[in-house]
C-alpha positions in Angstrom: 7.6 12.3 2.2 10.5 11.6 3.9 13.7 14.1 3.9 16.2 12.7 1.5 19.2 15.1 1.5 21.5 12.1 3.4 20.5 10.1 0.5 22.0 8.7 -2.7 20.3 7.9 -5.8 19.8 5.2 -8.0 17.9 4.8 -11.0 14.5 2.6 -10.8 15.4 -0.1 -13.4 18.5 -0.8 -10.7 16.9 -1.3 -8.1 14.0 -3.5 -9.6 17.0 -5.4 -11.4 18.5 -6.1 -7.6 14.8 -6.8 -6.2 14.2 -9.3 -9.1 17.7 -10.8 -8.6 16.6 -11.8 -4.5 13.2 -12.8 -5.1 14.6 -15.2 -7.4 17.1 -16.1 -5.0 14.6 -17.3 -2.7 12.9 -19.7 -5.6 10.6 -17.2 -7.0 10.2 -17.9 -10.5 11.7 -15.1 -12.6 8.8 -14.0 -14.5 7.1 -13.4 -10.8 10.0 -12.2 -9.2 10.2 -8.8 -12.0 6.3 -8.3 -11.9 6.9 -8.4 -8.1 10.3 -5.9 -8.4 8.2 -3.6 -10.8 5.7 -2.8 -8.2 7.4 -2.3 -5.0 9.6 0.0 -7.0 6.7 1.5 -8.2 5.6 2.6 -4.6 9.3 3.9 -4.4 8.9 6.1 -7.4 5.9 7.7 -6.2 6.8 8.3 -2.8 5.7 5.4 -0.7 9.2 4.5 0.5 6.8 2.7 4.0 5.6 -0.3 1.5 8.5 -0.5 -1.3 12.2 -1.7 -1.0 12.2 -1.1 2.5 10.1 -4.1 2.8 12.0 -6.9 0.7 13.9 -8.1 4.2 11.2 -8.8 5.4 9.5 -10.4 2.4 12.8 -12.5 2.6 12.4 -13.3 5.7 8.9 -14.6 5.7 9.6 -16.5 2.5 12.3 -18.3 4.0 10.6 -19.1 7.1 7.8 -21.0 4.8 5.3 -18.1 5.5 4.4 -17.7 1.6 4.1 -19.6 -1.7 6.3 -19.0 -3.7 4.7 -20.7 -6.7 1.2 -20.1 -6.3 -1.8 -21.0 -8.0 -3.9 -17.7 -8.0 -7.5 -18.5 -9.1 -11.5 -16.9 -9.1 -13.4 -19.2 -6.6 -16.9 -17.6 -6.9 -18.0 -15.5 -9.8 -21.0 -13.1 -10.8 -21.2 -10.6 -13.7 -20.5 -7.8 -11.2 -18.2 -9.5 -8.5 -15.4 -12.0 -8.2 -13.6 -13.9 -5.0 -10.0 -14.8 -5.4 -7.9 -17.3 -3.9 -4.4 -16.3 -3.6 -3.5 -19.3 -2.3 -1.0 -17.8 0.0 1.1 -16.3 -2.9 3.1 -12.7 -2.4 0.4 -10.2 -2.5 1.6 -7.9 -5.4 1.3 -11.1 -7.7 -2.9 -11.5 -5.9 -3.5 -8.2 -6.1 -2.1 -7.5 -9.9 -4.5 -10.6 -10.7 -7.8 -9.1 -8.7 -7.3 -5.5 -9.9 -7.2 -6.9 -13.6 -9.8 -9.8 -13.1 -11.8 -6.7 -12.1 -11.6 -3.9 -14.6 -12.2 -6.9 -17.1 -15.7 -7.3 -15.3 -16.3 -3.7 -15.7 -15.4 -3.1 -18.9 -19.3 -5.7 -19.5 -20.9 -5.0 -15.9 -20.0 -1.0 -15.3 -18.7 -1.9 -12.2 -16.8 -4.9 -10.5 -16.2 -5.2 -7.1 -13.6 -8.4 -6.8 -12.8 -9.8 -3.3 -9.2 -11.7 -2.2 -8.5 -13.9 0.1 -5.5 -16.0 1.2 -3.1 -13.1 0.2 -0.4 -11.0 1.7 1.3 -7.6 2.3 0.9 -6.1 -1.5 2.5 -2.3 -1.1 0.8 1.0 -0.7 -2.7 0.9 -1.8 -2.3 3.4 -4.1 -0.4 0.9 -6.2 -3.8 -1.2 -7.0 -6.2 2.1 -6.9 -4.2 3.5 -10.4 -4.5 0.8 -12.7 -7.5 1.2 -13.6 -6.9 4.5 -14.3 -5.3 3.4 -17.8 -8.7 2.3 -18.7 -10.8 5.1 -17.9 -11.7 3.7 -15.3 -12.4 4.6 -11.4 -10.6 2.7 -9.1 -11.1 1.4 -5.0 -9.3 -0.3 -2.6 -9.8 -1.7 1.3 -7.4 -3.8 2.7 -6.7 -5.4 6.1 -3.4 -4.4 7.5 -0.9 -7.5 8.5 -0.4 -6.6 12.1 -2.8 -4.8 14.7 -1.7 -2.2 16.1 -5.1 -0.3 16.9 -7.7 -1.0 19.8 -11.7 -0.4 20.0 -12.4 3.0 20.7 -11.8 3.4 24.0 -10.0 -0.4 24.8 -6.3 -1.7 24.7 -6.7 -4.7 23.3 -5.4 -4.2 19.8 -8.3 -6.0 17.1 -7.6 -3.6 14.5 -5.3 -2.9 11.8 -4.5 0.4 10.1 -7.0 -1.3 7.5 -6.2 1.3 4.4 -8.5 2.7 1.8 -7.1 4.6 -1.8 -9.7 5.7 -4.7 -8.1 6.9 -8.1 -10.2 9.6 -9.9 -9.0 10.2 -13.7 -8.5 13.6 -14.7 -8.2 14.9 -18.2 -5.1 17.5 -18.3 -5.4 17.5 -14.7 -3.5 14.8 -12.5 -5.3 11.9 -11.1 -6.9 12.5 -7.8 -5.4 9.7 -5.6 -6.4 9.6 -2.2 -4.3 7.1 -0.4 -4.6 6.7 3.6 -4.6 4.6 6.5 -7.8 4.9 9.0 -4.4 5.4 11.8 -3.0 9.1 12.0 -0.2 7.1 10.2 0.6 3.8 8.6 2.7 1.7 10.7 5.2 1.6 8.3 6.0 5.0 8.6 6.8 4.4 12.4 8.9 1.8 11.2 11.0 3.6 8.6 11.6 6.2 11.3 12.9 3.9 13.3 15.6 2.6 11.0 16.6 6.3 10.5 16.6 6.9 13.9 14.2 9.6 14.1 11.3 10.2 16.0 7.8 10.7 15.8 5.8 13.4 16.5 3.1 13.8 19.0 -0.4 12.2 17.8 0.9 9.6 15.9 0.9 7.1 18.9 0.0 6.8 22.7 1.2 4.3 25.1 -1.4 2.5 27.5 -1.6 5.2 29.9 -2.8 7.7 27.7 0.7 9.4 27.2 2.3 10.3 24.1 4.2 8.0 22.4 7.2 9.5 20.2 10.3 7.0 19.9 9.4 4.4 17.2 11.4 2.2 18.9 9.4 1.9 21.3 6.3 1.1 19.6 5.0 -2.3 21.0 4.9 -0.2 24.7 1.8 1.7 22.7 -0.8 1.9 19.9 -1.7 3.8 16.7 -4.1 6.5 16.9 -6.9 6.8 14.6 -7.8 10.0 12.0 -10.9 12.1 13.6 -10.9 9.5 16.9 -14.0 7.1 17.4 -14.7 8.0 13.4 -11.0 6.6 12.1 -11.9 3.4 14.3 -15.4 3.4 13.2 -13.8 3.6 9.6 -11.2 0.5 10.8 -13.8 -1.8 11.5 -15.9 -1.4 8.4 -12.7 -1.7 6.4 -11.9 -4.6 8.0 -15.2 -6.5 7.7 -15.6 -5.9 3.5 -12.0 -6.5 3.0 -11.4 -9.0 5.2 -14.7 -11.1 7.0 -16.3 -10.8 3.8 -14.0 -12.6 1.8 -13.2 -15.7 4.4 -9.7 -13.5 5.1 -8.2 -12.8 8.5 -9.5 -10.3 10.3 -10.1 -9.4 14.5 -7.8 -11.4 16.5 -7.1 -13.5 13.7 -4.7 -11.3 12.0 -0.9 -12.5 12.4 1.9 -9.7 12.8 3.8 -10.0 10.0 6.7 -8.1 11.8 7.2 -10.5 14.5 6.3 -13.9 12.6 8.1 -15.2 9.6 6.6 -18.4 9.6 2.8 -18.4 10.0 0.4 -17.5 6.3 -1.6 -14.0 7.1 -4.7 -14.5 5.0 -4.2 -11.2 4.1 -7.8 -9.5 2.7 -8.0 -7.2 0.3 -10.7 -5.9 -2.4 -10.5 -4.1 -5.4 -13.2 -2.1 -7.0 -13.3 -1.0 -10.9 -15.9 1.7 -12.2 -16.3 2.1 -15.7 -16.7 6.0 -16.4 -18.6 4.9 -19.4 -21.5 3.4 -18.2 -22.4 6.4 -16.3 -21.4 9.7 -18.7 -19.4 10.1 -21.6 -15.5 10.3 -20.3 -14.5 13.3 -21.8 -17.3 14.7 -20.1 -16.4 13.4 -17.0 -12.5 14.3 -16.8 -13.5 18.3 -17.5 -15.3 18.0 -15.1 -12.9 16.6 -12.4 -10.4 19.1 -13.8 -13.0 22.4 -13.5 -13.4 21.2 -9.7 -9.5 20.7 -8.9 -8.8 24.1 -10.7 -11.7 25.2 -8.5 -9.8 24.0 -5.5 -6.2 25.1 -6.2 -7.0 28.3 -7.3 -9.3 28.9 -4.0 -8.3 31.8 -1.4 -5.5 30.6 0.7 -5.3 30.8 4.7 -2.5 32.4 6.3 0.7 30.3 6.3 -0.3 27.9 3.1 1.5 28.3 0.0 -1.1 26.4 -2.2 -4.0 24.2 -2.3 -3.1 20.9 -2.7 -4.9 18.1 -4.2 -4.9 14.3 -2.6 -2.1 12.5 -5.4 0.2 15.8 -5.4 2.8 14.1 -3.2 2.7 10.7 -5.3 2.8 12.9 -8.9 5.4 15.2 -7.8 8.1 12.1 -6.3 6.9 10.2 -9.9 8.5 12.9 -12.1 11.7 13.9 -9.5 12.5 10.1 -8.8 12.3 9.2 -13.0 14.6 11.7 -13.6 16.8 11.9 -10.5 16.3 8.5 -9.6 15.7 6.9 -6.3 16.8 8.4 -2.9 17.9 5.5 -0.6 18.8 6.8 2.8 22.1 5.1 4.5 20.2 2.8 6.8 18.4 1.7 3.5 21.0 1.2 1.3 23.0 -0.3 4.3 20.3 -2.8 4.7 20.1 -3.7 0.8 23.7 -4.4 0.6 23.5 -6.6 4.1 20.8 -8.5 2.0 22.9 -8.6 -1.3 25.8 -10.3 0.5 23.4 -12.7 2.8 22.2 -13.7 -0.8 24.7 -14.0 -2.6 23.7 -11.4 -5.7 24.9 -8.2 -6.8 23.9 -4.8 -4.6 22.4 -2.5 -6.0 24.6 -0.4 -8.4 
């Protein structure tokens, strides 16, 4: 999590009330615009400043530059009890993704599980975001995406094929937390190189490498290099298998067919995404199955510590912990951030954020 003691604060309903108020700006219809709002401040809240508010420029940007529709028709094009394929038809990827993730844990709810594919789609926000809902139903949750620029090669090449192609599974827990395990197959998501980059910080060592091998560590410099994948040839191994369920499977860019959102404002990604929903239910009774997640992550945070570690932490620690600071303290928006809001506020003629 980023530091925020330079930051102010402002309370969540604000800033989704200011996010709202530009998306409809740029013709989004209001109704979409505050379902969009509600989730990319939702990825603030918990932590994943990367894919929230720090991204509606952009998202501006692109939708101005025709790259998205802004009044899609989002719609199932191939069906099965177990599966579904949906069409985003180019539509932001929040409003795709909310659809998928629900189209899905209604297929579970009859089938056990659902596994429901998207194509025609864009950037949705931190994984995590999709992973949770069907928490609220008791539910297991996955989700693969392919990232919307590439910035990792083959094992071993320099021609960059690959995205950080993400994966997040939400475990319910009973009085124990979720377990959320949200992660990039890259040692981090490219987002995070480009949040530190508007703060003007650096990166540490491991996080990228230029083409001659060497240590890449000003984020400013990113294009000179390329992301490095978690455990080497096994993060790019992980990558490519991401890629090819999220994204070839579903008709969705993938390969050299992915455009760089970052550079292009005008060209539709075909972003690919899938979400998967797993009725607890059908496989033990729930209550049943939440003591039992909560035995094993007492298990875990009560094991013998090394050296140096002040606790055991569980994957969804970070996310829980920002929730209930950032509900009750309210949102830290670092000066480059805020500055960047209000630059967007006046180009749009709407109120900042208060």
């Amino acid at each position: 999590m980023a530091d925020t003691t330079a930051a102010r604060r402002i309370a969540p309903g604000a800033l989704e009330a200011f996010v709202a108020r530009a998306l409809e700006k740029v013709a989004i219809p209001p109704a979409d615009a505050r379902s969009i709002a509600e989730l990319m401040v939702r990825a603030d809240v918990q932590g994943s400043e990367g894919h929230g508010v720090f991204r509606l420029p952009q998202y501006i940007r692109r939708i101005r530059g025709g790259a998205v529709n802004v009044k899609p028709t989002i719609r199932v094009v191939r069906e099965a009890a177990g599966m579904a394929l949906v069409d985003g038809d180019n539509g932001m990827g929040h409003l795709v993704m909310r659809f998928a993730t629900g189209r899905a844990i209604e297929k579970a709810r009859t089938a056990g599980v659902a596994w429901v594919g998207v194509k025609w789609s864009n950037h949705a926000g931190p994984a995590s975001l999709y992973a949770t809902m069907p928490l609220e139903h008791d539910m297991i949750g996955l989700y693969l995406a392919v990232g919307n620029a590439n910035h990792l090669p083959a094992w071993g090449g320099l021609d960059m094929l690959l995205s950080t192609n993400p994966i997040a599974v939400a475990v319910p827990g009973g009085d124990e937390p979720a377990i959320v395990l949200d992660m990039a197959t890259t040692v981090a998501a490219y987002g995070k190189v480009k949040t530190r980059a508007q703060r003007g910080e650096m990166m540490p060592e491991g996080w990228m490498m230029d083409r001659g091998g060497r240590p890449l560590t000003d984020p400013k410099r990113s294009n000179e290099g390329f992301l490095l994948p978690i455990g080497g040839y096994k993060g790019y191994g992980l990558a490519l298998v991401f890629g090819l369920l999220a994204g070839t499977l579903n008709g969705a860019a993938m390969g050299r067919d992915v455009v760089d959102f970052n550079a292009d404002d005008a060209t539709p990604t075909n972003t690919g995404h899938c979400i998967v929903a797993i009725d607890v239910a059908a496989f033990q009774p729930v209550a049943e199955f939440k003591r039992a997640v909560d035995a094993l992550a007492r298990d875990l945070r009560n094991s013998r510590r090394l050296p140096g570690f002040d606790a055991v932490r569980l994957p969804g620690d970070g996310a829980h912990a920002a929730r209930e600071d950032r509900l009750r303290n309210g949102i830290p928006l670092p000066p480059a951030l805020a500055a960047a809001l209000e630059q967007l506020a006046k180009e749009l003629d709407v109120e900042p954020p208060a």
